[in-house]
N, C-alpha and C positions, 0 to 999 in steps of 0.2 A: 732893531733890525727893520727894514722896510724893504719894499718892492719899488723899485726908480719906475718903470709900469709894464703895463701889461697890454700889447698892441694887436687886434687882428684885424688882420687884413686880409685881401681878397682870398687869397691862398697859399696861407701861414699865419699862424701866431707867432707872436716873436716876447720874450718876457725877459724883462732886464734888471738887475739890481746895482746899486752904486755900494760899493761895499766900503762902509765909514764905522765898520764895526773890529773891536778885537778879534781875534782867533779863536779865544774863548767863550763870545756872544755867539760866535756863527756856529760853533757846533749846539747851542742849545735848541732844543727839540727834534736834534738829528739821532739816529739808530747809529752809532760809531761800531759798525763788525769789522769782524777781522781783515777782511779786506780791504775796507777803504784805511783802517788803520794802519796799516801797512802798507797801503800807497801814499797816508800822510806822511809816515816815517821815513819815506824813501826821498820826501822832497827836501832841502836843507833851507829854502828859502821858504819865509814868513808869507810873501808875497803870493807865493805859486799855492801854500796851503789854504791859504784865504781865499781864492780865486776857488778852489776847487771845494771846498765848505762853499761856496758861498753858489758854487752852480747847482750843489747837493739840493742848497733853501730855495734853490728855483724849480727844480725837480719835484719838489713836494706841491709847488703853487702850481704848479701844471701835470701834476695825481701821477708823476712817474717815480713806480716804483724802483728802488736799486735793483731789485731781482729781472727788473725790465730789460733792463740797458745792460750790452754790454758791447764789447772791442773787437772789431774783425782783427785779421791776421797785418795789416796795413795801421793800424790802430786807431781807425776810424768808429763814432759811436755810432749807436745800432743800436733798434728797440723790435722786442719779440712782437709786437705788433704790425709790425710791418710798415710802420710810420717813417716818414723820415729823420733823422735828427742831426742838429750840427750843434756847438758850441763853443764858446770864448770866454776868455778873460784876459784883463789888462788889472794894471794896478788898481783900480780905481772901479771899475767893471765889470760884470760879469754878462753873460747872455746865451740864450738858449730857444732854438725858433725850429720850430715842428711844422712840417708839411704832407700829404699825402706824394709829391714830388720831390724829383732832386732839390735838394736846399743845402745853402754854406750860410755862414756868420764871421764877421771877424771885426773886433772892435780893436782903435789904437790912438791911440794922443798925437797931436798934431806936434810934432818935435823935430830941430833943427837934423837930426842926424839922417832924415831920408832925403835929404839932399842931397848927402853922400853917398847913399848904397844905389840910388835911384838908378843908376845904367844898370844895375844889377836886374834889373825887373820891369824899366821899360820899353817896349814895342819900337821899333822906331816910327809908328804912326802917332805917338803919344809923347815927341821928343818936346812940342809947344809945353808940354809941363814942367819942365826942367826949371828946375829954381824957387819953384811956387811950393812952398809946404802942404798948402790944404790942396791940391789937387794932386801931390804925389802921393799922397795921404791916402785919400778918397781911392785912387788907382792902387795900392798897394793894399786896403781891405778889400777892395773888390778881385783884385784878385786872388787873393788869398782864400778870400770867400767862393771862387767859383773852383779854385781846387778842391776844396771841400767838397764842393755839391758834385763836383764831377768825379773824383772818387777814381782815380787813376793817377799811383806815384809816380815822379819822373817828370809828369809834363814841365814843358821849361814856361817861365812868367812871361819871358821877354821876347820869347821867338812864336810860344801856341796861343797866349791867352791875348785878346787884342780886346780895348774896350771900344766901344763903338762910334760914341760922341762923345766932343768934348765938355769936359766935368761942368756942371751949375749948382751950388748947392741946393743942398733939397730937392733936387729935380730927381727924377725917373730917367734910367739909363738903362744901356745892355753892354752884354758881352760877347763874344765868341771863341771857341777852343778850334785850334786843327788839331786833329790827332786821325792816323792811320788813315788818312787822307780825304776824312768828313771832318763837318763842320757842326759843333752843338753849340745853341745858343742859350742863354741864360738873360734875364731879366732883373737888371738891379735894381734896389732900394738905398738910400743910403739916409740919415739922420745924423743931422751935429747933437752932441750929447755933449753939455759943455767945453773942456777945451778937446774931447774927444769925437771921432766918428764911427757910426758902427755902419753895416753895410751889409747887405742880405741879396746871397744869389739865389735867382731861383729858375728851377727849370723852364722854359719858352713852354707854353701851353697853345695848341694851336687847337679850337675846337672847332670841325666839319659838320 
């Protein structure tokens, strides 16, 4: 088992693992209660238990307790500290990125099929990406990541969340939500993690 690494930044840490371990390696050194046993028994893929083991081994490298975290009513994570918290997993990834602000995460493999759901999710300020796998990519965790951080079901991808500029890898970008007829903004991060990208929104900090 290893940590893929451990990034902080201005305002968030963000902790990631590549998970190229059994199911069996990643529960070792975890507390298996009743609870999480029972949310592993409820998953039928290999995949989704691995992911979730393996956000558990990230939990412990960033001192958060089980007893910490838990699920609002929307089933977004939540830590008694008042912290903020998001998390993800793909096959291959997992990730976990903590802020004193609104903060999302969402990692995903760059793969032929978002080409196909792409009008599903984008803006029509964002139609120049139509075709392009790593930039419908890059825009579909980003926004995924800023429903996260904004933490209101319903909002639609393609009509509230607009991202600001257009995509360059590794570069620093933003986003915007309408909703209830304001405007919140979010600041992206985003990282190629080999054939993968992961992507971190985070609340617009404006300091007076």
């Amino acid at each position: 088992m290893h940590i893929s690494s451990k990034n902080i930044f201005k305002n968030f840490k963000l902790y990631l693992w590549k998970i190229d371990e059994s199911e069996k390696d990643l529960e070792q050194g975890l507390i298996i209660n009743e609870s999480l046993r029972k949310k592993l028994d409820c998953l039928r893929s290999e995949e989704h238990r691995k992911g979730v083991l393996s956000v558990r081994q990230l939990m412990k490298v960033a001192n958060i307790k089980e007893s910490d975290l838990y699920y609002d009513s929307a089933g977004a994570p939540n830590l008694k500290s008042g912290k903020f918290i998001s998390i993800t997993h793909s096959k291959y990834f997992s990730g976990i990125v903590l802020s004193d602000y609104q903060i999302g995460v969402d990692i995903e493999s760059f793969r032929e099929k978002i080409i196909i759901i792409a009008a599903k999710f984008l803006h029509s300020k964002e139609n120049s990406a139509i075709g392009k796998i790593e930039e419908l990519t890059f825009i579909w965790t980003a926004k995924e990541a800023v429903y996260k951080a904004f933490r209101n079901p319903g909002i639609s991808f393609s009509k509230q969340i607009n991202i600001d500029k257009p995509y360059k890898p590794q570069k620093d970008n933003s986003a915007s939500v309408f909703h209830n007829d304001k405007y919140k903004l979010f600041d992206l991060t985003s990282i190629n993690l080999d054939s993968h990208i992961v992507t971190i929104a985070h609340e617009k900090i404006t300091f007076v």
